[in-house]
DRENNULUM-281977 format. One record per residue (C-alpha): residue in one letter; y, x, z. Coordinates in pm, 1 decimal. Last residue first. Layout:
BEGIN
<r><r>a</r><v>Y</v><u>X</u><w>Z</w></r>
...
***
This chain:
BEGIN
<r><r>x</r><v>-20568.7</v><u>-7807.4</u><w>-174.3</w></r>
<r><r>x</r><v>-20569.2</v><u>-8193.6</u><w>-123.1</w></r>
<r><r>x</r><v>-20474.8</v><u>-8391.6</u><w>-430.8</w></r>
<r><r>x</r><v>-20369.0</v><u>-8733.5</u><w>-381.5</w></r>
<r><r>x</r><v>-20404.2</v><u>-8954.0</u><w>-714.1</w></r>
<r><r>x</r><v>-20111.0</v><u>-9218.4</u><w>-779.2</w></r>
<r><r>x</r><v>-19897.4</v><u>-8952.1</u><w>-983.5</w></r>
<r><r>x</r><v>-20034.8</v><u>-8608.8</u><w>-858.9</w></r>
<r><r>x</r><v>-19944.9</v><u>-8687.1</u><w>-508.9</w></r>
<r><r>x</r><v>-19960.9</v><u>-8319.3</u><w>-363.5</w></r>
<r><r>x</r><v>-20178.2</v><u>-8155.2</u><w>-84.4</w></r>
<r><r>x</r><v>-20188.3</v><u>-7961.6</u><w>235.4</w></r>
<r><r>x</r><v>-20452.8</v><u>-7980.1</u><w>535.1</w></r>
<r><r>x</r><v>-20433.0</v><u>-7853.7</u><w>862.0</w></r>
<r><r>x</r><v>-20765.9</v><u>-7779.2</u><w>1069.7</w></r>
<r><r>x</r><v>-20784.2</v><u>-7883.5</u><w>1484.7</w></r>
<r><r>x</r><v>-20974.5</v><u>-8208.2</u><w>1396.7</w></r>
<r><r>x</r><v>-20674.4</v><u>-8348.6</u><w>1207.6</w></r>
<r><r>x</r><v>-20349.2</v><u>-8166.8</u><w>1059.9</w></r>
<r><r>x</r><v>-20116.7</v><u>-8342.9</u><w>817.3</w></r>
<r><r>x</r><v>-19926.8</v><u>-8194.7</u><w>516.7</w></r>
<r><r>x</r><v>-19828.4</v><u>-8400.6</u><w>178.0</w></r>
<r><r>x</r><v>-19575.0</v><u>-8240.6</u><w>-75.0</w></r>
<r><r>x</r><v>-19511.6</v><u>-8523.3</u><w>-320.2</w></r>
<r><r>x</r><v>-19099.6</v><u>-8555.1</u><w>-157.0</w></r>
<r><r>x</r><v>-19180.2</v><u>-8477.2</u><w>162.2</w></r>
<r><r>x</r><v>-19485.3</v><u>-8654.0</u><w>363.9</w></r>
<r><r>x</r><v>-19595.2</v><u>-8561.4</u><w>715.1</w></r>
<r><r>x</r><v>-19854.1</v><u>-8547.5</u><w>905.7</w></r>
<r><r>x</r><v>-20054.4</v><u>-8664.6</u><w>1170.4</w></r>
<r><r>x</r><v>-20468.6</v><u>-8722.9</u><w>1200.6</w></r>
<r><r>x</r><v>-20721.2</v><u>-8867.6</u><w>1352.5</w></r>
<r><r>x</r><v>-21067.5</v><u>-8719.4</u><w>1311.8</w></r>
<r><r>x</r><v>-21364.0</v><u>-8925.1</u><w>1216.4</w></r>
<r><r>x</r><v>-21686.9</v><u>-8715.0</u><w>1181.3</w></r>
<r><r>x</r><v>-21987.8</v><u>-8762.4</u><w>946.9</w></r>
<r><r>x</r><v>-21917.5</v><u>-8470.2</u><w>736.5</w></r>
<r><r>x</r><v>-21524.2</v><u>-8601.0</u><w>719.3</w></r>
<r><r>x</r><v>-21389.5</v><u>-8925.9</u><w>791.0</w></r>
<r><r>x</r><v>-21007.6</v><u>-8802.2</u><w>818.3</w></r>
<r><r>x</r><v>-20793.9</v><u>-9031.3</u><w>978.8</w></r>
<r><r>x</r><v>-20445.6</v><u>-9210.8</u><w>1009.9</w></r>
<r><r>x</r><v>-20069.3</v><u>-9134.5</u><w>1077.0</w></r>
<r><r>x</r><v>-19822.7</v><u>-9032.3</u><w>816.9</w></r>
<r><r>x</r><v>-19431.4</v><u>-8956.0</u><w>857.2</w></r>
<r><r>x</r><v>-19199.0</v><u>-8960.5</u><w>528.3</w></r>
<r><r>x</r><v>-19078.1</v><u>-9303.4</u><w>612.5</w></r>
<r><r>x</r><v>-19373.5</v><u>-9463.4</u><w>812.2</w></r>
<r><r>x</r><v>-19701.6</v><u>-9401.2</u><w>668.5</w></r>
<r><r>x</r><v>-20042.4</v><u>-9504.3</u><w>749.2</w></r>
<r><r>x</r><v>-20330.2</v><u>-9254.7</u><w>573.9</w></r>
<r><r>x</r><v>-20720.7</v><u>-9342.7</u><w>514.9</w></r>
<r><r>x</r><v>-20858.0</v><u>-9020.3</u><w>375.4</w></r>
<r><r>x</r><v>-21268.5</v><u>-8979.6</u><w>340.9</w></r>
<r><r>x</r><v>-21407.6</v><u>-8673.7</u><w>282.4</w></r>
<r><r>x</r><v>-21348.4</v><u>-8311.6</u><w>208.8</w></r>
<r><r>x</r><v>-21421.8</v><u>-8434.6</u><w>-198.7</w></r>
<r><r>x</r><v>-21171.0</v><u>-8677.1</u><w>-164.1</w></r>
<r><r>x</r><v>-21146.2</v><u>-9057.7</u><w>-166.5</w></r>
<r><r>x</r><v>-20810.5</v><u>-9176.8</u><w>-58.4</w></r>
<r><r>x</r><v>-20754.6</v><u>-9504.3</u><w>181.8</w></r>
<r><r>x</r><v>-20394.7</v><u>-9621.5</u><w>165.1</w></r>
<r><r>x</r><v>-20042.6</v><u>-9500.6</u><w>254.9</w></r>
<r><r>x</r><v>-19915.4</v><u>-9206.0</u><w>19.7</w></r>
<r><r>x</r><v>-19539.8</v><u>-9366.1</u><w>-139.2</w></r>
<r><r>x</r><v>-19436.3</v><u>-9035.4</u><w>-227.6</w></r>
<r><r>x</r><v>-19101.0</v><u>-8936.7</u><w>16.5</w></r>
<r><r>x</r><v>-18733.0</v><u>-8949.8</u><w>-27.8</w></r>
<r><r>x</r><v>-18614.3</v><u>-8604.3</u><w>100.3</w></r>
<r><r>x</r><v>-18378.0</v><u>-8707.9</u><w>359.0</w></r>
<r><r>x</r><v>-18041.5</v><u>-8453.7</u><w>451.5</w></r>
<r><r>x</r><v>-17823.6</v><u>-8450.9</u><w>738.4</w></r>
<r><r>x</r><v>-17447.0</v><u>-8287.2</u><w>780.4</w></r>
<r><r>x</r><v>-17289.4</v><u>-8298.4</u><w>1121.5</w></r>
<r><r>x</r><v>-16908.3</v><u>-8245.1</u><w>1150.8</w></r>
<r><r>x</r><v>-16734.4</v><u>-8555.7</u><w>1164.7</w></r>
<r><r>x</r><v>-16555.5</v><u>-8580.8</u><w>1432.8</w></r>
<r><r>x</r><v>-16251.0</v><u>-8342.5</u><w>1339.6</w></r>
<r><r>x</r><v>-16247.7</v><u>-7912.3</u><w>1355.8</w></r>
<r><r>x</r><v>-16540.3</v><u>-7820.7</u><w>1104.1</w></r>
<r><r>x</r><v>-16397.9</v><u>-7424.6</u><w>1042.7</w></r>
<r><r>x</r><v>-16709.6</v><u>-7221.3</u><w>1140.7</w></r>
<r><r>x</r><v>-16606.1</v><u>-7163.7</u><w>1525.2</w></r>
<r><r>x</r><v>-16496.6</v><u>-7542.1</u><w>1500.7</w></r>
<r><r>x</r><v>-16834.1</v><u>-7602.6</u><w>1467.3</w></r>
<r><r>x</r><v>-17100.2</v><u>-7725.2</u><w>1227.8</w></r>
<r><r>x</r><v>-17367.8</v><u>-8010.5</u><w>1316.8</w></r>
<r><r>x</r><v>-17699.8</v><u>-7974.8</u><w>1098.0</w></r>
<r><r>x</r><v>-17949.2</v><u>-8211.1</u><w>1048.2</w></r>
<r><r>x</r><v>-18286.7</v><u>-8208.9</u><w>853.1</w></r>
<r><r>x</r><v>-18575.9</v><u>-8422.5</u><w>773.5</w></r>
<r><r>x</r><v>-18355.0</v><u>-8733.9</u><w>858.2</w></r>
<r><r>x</r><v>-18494.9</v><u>-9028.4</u><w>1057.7</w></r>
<r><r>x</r><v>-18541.3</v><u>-9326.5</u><w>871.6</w></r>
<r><r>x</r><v>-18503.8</v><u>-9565.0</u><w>1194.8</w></r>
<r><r>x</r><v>-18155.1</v><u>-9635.5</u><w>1083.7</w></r>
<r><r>x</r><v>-18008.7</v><u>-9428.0</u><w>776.6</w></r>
<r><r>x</r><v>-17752.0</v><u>-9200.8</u><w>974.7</w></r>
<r><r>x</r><v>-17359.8</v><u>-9135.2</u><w>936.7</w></r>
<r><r>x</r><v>-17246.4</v><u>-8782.9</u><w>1004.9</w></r>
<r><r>x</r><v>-17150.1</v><u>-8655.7</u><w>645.3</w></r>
<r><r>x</r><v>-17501.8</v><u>-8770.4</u><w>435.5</w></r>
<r><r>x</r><v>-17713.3</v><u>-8577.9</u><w>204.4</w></r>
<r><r>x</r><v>-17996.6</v><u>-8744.1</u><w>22.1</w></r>
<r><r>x</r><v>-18236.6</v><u>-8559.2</u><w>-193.1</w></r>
<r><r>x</r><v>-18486.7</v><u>-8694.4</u><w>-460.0</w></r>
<r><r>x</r><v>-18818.2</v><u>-8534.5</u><w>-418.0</w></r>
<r><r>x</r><v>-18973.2</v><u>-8910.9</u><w>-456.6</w></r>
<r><r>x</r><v>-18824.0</v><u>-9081.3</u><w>-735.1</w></r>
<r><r>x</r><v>-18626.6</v><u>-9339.9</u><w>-635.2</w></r>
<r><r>x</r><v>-18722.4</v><u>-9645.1</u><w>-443.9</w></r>
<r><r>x</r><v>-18638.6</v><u>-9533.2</u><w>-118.3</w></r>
<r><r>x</r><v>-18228.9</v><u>-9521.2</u><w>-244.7</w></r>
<r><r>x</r><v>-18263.6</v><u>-9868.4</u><w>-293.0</w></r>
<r><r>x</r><v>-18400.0</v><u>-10009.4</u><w>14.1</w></r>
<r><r>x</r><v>-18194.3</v><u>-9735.9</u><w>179.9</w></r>
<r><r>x</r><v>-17887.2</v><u>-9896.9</u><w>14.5</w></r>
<r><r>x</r><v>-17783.1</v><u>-10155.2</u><w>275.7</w></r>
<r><r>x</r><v>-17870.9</v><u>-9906.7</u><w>528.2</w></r>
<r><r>x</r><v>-17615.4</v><u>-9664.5</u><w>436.1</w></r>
<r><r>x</r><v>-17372.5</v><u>-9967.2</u><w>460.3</w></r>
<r><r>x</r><v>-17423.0</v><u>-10068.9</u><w>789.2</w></r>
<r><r>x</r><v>-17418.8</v><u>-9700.9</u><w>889.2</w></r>
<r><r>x</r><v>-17086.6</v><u>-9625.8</u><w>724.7</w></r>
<r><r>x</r><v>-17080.5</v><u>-9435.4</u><w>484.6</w></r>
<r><r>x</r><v>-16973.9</v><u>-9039.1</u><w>361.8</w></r>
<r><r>x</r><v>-17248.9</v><u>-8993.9</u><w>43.8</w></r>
<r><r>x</r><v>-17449.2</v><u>-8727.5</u><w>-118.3</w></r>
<r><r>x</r><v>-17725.3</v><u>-8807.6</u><w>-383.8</w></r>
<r><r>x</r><v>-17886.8</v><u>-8544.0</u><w>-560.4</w></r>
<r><r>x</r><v>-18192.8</v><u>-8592.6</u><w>-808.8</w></r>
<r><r>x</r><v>-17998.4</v><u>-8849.3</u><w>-960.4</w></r>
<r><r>x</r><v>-18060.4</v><u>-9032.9</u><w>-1272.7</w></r>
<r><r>x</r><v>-18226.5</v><u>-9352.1</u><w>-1090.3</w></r>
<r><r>x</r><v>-17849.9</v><u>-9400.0</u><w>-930.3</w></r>
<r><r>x</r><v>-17801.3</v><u>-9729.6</u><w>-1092.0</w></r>
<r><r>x</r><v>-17489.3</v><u>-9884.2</u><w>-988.9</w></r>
<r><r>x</r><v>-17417.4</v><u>-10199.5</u><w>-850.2</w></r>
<r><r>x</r><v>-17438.0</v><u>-10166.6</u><w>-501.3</w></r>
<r><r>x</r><v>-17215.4</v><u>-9890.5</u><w>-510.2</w></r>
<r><r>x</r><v>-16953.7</v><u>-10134.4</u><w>-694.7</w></r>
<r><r>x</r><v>-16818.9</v><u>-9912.0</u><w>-1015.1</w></r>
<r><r>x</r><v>-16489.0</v><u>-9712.2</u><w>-1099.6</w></r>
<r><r>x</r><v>-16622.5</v><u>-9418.0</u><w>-1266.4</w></r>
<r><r>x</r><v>-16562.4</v><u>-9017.9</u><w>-1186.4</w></r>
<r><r>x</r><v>-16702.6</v><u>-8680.1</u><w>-1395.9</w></r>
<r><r>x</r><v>-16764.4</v><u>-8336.8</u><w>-1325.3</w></r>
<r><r>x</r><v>-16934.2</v><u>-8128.1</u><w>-1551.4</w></r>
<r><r>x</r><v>-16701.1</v><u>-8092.7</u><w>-1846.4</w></r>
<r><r>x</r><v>-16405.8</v><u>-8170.0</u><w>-1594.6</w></r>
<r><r>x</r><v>-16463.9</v><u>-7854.8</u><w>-1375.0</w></r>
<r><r>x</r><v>-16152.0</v><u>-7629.4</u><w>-1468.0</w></r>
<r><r>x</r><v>-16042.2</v><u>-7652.4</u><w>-1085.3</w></r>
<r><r>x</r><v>-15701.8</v><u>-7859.5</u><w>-1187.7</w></r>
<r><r>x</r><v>-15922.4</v><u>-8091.1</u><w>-1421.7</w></r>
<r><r>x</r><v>-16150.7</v><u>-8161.5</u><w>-1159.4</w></r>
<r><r>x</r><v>-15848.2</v><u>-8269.7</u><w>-966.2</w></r>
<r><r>x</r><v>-15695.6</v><u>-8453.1</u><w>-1249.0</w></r>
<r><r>x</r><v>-16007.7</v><u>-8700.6</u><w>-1246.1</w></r>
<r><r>x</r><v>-16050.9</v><u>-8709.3</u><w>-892.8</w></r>
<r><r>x</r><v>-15674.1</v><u>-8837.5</u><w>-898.3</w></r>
<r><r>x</r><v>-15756.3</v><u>-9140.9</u><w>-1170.5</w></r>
<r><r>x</r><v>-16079.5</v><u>-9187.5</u><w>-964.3</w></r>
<r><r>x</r><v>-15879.6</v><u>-9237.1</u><w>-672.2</w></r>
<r><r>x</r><v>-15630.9</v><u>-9483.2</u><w>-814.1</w></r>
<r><r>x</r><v>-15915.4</v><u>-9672.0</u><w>-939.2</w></r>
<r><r>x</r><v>-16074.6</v><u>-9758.2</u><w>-571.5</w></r>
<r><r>x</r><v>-16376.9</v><u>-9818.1</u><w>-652.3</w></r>
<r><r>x</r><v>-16542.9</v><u>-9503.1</u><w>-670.6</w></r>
<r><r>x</r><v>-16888.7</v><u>-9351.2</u><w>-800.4</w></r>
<r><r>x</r><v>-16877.6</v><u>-8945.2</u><w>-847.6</w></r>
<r><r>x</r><v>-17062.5</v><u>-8801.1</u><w>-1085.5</w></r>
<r><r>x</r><v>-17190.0</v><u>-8451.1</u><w>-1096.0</w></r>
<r><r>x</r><v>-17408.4</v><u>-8168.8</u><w>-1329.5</w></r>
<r><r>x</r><v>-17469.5</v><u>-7859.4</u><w>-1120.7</w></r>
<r><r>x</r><v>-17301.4</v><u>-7554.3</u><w>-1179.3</w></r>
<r><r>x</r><v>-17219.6</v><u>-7448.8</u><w>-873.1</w></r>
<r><r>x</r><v>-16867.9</v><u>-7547.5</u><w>-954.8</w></r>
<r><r>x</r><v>-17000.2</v><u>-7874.2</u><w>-1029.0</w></r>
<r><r>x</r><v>-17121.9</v><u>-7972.7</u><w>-703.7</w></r>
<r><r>x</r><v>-16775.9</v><u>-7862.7</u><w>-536.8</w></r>
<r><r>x</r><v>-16623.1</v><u>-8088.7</u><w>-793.8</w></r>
<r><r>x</r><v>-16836.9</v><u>-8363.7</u><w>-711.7</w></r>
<r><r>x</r><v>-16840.1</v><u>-8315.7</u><w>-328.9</w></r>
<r><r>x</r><v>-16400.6</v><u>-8289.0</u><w>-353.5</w></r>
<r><r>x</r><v>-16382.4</v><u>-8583.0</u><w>-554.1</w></r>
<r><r>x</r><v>-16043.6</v><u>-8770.0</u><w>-423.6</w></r>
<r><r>x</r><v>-16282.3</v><u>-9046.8</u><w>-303.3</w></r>
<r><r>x</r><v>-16625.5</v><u>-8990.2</u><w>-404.6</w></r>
<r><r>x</r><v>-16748.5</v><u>-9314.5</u><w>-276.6</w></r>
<r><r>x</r><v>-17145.0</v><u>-9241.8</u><w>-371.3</w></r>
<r><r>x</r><v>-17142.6</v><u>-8864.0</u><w>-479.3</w></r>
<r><r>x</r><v>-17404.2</v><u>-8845.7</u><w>-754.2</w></r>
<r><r>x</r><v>-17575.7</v><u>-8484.2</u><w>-827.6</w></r>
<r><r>x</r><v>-17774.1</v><u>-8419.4</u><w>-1176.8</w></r>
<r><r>x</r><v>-17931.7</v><u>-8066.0</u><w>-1059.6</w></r>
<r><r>x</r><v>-18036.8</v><u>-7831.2</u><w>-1316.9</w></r>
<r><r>x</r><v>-17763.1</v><u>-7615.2</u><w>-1217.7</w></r>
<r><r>x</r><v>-17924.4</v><u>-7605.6</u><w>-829.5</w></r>
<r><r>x</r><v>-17833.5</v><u>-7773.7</u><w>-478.4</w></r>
<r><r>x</r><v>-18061.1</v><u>-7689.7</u><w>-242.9</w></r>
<r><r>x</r><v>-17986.7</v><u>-7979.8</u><w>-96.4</w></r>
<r><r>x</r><v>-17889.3</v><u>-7823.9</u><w>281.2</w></r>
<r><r>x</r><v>-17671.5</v><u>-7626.2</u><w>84.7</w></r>
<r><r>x</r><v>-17504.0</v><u>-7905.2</u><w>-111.8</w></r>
<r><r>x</r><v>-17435.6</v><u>-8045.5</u><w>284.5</w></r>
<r><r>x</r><v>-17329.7</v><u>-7745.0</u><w>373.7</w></r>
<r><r>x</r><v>-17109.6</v><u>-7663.6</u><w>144.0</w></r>
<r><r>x</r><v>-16937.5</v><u>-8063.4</u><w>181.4</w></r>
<r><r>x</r><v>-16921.7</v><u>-8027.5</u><w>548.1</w></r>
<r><r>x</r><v>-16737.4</v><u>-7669.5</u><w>529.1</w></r>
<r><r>x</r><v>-16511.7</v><u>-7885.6</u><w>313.2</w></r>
<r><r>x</r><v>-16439.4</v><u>-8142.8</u><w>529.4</w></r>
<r><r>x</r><v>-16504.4</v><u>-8484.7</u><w>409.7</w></r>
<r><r>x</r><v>-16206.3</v><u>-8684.8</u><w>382.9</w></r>
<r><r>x</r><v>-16183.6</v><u>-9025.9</u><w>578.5</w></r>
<r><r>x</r><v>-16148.1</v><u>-9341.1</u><w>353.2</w></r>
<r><r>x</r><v>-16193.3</v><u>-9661.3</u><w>474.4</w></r>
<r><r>x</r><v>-16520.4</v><u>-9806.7</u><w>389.8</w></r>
<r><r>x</r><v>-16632.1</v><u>-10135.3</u><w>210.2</w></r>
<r><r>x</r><v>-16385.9</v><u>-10204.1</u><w>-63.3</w></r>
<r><r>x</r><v>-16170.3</v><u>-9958.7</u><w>61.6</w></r>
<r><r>x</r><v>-15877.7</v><u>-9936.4</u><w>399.6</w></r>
<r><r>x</r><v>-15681.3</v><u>-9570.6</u><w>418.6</w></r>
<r><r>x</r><v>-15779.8</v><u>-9394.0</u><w>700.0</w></r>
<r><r>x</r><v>-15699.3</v><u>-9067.8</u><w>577.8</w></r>
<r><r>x</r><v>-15419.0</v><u>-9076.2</u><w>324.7</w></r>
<r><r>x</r><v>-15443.3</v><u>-9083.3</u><w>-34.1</w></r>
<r><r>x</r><v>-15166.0</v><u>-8908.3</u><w>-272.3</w></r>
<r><r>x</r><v>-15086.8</v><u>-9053.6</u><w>-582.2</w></r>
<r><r>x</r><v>-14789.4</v><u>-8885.0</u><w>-757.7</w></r>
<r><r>x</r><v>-14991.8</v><u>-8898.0</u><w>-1141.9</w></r>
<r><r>x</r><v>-15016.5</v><u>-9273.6</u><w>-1059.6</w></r>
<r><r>x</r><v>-14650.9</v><u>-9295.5</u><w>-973.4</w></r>
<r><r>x</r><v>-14538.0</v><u>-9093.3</u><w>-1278.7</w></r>
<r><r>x</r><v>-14751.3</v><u>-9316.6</u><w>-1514.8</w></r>
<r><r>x</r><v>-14604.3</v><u>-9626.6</u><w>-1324.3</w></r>
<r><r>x</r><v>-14233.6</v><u>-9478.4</u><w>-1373.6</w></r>
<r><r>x</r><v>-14282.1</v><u>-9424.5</u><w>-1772.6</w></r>
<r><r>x</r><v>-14449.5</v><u>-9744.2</u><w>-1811.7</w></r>
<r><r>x</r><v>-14182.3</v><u>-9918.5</u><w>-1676.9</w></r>
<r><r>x</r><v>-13924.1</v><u>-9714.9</u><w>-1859.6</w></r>
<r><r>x</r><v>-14088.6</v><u>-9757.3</u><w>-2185.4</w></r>
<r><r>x</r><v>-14102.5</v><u>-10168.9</u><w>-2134.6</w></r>
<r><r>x</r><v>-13744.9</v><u>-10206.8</u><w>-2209.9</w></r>
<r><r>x</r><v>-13746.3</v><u>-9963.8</u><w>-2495.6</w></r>
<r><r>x</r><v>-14063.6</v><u>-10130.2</u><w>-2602.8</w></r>
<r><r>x</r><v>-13892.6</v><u>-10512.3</u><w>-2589.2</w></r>
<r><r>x</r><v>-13598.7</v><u>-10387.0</u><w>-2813.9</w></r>
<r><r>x</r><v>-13805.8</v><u>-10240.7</u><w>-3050.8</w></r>
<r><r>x</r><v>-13968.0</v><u>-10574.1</u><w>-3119.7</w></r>
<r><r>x</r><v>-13707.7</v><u>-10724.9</u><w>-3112.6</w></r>
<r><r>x</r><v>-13498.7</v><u>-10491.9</u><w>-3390.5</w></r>
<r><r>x</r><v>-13829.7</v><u>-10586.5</u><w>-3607.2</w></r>
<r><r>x</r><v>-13812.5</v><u>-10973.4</u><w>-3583.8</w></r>
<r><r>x</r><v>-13448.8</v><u>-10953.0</u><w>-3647.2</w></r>
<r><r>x</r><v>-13487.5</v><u>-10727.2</u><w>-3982.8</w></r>
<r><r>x</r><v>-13801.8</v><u>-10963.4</u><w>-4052.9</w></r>
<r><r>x</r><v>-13567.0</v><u>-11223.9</u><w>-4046.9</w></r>
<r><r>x</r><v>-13274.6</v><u>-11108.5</u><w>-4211.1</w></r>
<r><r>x</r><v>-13553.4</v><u>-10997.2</u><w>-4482.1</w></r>
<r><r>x</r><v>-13623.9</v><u>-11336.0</u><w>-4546.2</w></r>
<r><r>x</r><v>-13282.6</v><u>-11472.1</u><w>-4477.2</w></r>
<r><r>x</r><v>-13212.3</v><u>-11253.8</u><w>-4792.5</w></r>
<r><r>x</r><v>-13565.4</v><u>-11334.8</u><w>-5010.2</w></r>
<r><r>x</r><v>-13441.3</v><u>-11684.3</u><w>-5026.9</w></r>
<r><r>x</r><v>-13740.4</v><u>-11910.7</u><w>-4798.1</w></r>
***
């Protein structure tokens, strides 16, 4: 090809290319305006839930009810517009929220920014049922029954001490080791106003050989039912199990102890 129609070309080929950028500028212009313009409104359908803000006194109390602490890595599953995981990091705490809907993690995202939390605070698009929340030692959430129970199998499995704070919904017959429902009088004016928190419990059940005797425990959840064979006496027992801390009374006495890895230490 002559070096002219060569450079005609690639003159052509160039002026096209601009061409097709000052066309597209616009459109990217106006979408980066409309996601920066996103505002979500309650009730709005998800992947699995629609989306109802939690209200803030909610969201206190539920990190209160955690004990929430710095060292704390919390994860807030369907964070929406990330008001639990910037709360969470404004106490210092470490927080992720997990979100589907990408618009909302795009506006999480700016809101942490806003409140000069974005170094602790961060948001991902991901499937709840997909993500590994083995990290936590937090988890809050604002599901729907059906799907809270869904991820009990999962959430059960992590280590035991981990806390679970839910807005409102429940986890079936796991029955929570705390709930709290705030009033209008404290600033919680909609139906969903009660804040409940699980402590996922040591797995304890089984026959333990102590020096005060002879432990066979049943457990339920974090609740424990069995007997003590103790100098030559059987005395059933209940108790209860949070995180490692173990506590049951039987034959009028109360016992305490720890799961020290598989072994059960009675103090």
């Amino acid at each position: 090809m002559p070096a002219a129609a060569l450079i005609r070309r690639t003159r052509f080929a160039f002026l096209l290319a601009a061409f097709g950028a000052a066309l597209a500028a616009p459109a990217f212009a106006q979408a980066q305006k409309e996601a920066s313009t996103y505002e979500p409104s309650s009730g709005q359908p998800g992947k699995d839930v629609v989306w109802v803000p939690t209200p803030q006194v909610v969201v206190d109390k539920m990190l209160d009810m955690a004990k929430l602490g710095s060292r704390d890595f919390v994860m807030d599953l369907g964070s929406g517009d990330g008001r639990t995981v910037i709360t969470a990091a404004k106490r210092g705490a470490r927080a992720l929220g997990v979100e589907y809907n990408p618009d909302m993690v795009e506006l999480s995202r700016r809101n942490a920014e806003k409140e000069g939390v974005s170094g602790k605070a961060a948001f991902i698009k991901a499937d709840l049922f997909e993500t590994d929340f083995s990290r936590a030692s937090v988890i809050t959430m604002f599901l729907l029954p059906e799907i809270n129970l869904k991820l009990r199998p999962k959430l059960l499995a992590l280590k035991p001490g981990t806390r679970i704070a839910s807005n409102t919904f429940t986890m079936g017959d796991w029955e929570a080791d705390e709930s709290v429902t705030l009033t209008p009088e404290v600033g919680c004016n909609t139906y969903w106003c009660t804040a409940l928190l699980w402590i996922v419990p040591a797995r304890v059940a089984g026959t333990h050989t102590l020096p005060q005797g002879e432990l066979t425990l049943k457990q339920q959840y974090q609740m424990l039912s069995g007997t003590l064979r103790t100098e030559g006496k059987t005395f059933v027992l209940e108790g209860k199990v949070r995180g490692e801390e173990i506590s049951f009374t039987a034959g009028g006495r109360t016992y305490r102890g720890r799961m020290n890895g598989k072994t059960l230490e009675l103090r």
